[in-house]
C-alpha positions as CSV (number, residue, x, y, z in Angstrom):
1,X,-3.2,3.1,1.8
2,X,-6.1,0.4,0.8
3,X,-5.2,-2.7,2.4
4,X,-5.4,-6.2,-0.2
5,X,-7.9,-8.9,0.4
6,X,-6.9,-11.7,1.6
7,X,-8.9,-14.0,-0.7
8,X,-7.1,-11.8,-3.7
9,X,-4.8,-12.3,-5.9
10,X,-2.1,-9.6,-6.4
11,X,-2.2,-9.4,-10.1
12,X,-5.8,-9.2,-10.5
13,X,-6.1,-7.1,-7.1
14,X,-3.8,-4.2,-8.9
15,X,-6.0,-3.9,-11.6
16,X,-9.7,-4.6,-10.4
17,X,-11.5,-1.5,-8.9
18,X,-13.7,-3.4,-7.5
19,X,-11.6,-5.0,-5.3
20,X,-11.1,-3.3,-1.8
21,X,-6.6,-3.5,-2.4
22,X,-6.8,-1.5,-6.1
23,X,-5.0,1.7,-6.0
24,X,-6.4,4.1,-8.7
25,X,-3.9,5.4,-11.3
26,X,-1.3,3.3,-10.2
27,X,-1.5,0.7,-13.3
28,X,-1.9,3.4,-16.1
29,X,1.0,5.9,-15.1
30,X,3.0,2.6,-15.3
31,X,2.0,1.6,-18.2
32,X,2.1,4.4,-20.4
33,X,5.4,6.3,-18.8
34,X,7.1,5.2,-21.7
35,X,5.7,6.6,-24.7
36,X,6.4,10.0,-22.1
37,X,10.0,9.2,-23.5
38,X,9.8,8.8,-27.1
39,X,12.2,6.5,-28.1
40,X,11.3,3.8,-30.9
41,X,11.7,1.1,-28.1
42,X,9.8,3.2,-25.6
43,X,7.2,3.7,-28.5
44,X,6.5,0.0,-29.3
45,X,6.1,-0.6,-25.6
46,X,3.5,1.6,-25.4
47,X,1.9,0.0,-28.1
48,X,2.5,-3.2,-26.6
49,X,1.2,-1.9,-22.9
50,X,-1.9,-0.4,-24.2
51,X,-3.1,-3.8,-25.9
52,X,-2.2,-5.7,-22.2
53,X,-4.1,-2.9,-20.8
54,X,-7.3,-3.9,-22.6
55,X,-6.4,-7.7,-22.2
56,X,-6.7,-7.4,-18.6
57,X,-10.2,-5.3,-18.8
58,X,-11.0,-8.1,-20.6
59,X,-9.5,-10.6,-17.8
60,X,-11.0,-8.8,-14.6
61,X,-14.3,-8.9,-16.8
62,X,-14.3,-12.6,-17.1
63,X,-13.5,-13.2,-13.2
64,X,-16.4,-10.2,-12.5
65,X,-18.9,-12.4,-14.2
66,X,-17.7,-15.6,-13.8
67,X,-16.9,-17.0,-17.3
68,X,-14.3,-19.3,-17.0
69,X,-10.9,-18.2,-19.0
70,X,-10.0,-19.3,-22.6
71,X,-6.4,-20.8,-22.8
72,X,-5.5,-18.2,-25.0
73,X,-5.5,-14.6,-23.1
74,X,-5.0,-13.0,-26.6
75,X,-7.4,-9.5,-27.5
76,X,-9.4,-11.8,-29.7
77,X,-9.9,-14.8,-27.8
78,X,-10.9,-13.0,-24.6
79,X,-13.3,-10.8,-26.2
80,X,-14.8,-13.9,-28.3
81,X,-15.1,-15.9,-25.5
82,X,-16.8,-13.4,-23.3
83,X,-19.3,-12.5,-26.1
84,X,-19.9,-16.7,-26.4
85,X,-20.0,-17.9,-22.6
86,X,-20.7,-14.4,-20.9
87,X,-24.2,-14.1,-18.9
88,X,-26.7,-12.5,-21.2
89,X,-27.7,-9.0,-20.9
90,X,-24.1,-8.4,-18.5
91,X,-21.7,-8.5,-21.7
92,X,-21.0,-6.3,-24.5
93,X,-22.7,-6.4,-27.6
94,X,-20.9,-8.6,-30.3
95,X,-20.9,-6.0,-32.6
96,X,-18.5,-3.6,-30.4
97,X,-15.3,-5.9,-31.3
98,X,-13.7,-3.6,-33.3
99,X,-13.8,-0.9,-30.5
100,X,-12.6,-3.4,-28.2
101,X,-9.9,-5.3,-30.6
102,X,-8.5,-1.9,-32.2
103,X,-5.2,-1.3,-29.9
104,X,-3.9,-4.7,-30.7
105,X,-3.7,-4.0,-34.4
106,X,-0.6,-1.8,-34.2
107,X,1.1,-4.3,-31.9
108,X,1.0,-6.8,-34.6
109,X,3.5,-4.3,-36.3
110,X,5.9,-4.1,-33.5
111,X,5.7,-7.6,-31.8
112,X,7.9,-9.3,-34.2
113,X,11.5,-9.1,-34.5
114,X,12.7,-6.1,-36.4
115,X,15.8,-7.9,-38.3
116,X,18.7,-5.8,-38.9
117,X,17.0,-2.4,-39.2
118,X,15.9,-0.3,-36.7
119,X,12.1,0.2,-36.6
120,X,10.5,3.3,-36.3
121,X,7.4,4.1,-35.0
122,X,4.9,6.9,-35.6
123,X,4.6,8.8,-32.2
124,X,0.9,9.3,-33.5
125,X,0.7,5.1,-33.8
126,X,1.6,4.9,-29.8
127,X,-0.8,7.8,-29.4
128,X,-3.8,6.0,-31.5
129,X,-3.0,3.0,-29.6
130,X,-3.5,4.6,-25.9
131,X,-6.2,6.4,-27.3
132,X,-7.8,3.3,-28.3
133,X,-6.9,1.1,-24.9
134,X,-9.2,4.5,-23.7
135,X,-12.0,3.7,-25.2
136,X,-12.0,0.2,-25.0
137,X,-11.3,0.0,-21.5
138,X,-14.0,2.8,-21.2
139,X,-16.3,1.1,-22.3
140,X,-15.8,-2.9,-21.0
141,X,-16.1,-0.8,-17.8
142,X,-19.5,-0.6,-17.7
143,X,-19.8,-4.1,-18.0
144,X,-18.5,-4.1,-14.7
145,X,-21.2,-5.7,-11.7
C-alpha cells in the first residue's frame, strides 16, 4: 500500500494520480458498482456518479495547474473557468465542451424529485453516461502536468 502525503488532502489524494497516496481503480469500482445492480435508484446514481466523476477531473485539473476554483463546482462552471483562467497551451481546447459537459446532461433528468411516480431509467442512459465520464475524463487526462 502507497502511503498519503502529508501536505495532501484526502479527498483530492484519492483521486489525483499524480499524487504519491492515489490508489488506481479504487474511485471508479466505487463509483460505478451501482449501475452493476440495476435498480432505477441504482441507475440514477450512476448517472449521478459519472457526472461527479468528471467534476473532479475537472477539480484535480484546476489544483494541477494552479487556477484558483470557481464558487460553483458545477460541470459547466469548472470547465468554463478552466478554459477562461487556465495557463495557455496546458488546457483544453474551448471547443471540446461538449465532450467534456455530455455526462451531466442525463443527470439533469434524474437530479430532481420524481413526485409521486416512480422514475425509470433506460439502463442504456446509465450506460451512455459512464461511457461518456470515459471519454471526458480520458481526455482532461492529458491535460495533466
Amino acid at each position: 500500500m502507497q502511503r498519503r502525503a502529508r501536505s495532501c488532502s484526502s479527498r483530492l489524494c484519492s483521486l489525483s494520480p499524480t499524487h504519491a497516496c492515489w490508489v488506481p481503480g479504487r474511485s471508479s469500482r466505487r463509483r460505478f458498482r451501482k449501475r452493476r445492480v440495476g435498480a432505477p435508484k441504482d441507475l440514477e446514481d450512476a448517472i449521478d456518479e459519472a457526472a461527479k466523476s468528471v467534476e473532479s477531473t475537472l477539480q484535480i485539473l484546476h489544483y494541477e495547474l494552479d487556477v484558483v476554483l470557481p464558487t460553483k463546482r458545477q460541470l459547466t462552471s469548472l470547465f468554463n473557468n478552466l478554459i477562461e483562467k487556465g495557463p495557455a497551451g496546458k488546457i483544453p481546447p474551448g471547443y471540446v465542451d461538449h465532450l467534456v459537459l455530455a455526462a451531466g446532461g442525463p443527470r439533469n433528468l434524474t437530479s430532481h424529485g420524481q413526485g409521486p411516480t416512480v422514475r425509470e431509467v433506460p439502463e442504456e442512459l446509465a450506460d451512455a453516461s459512464i461511457a461518456a465520464a470515459a471519454t471526458a475524463i480520458t481526455l482532461l487526462a492529458h491535460y495533466l502536468p
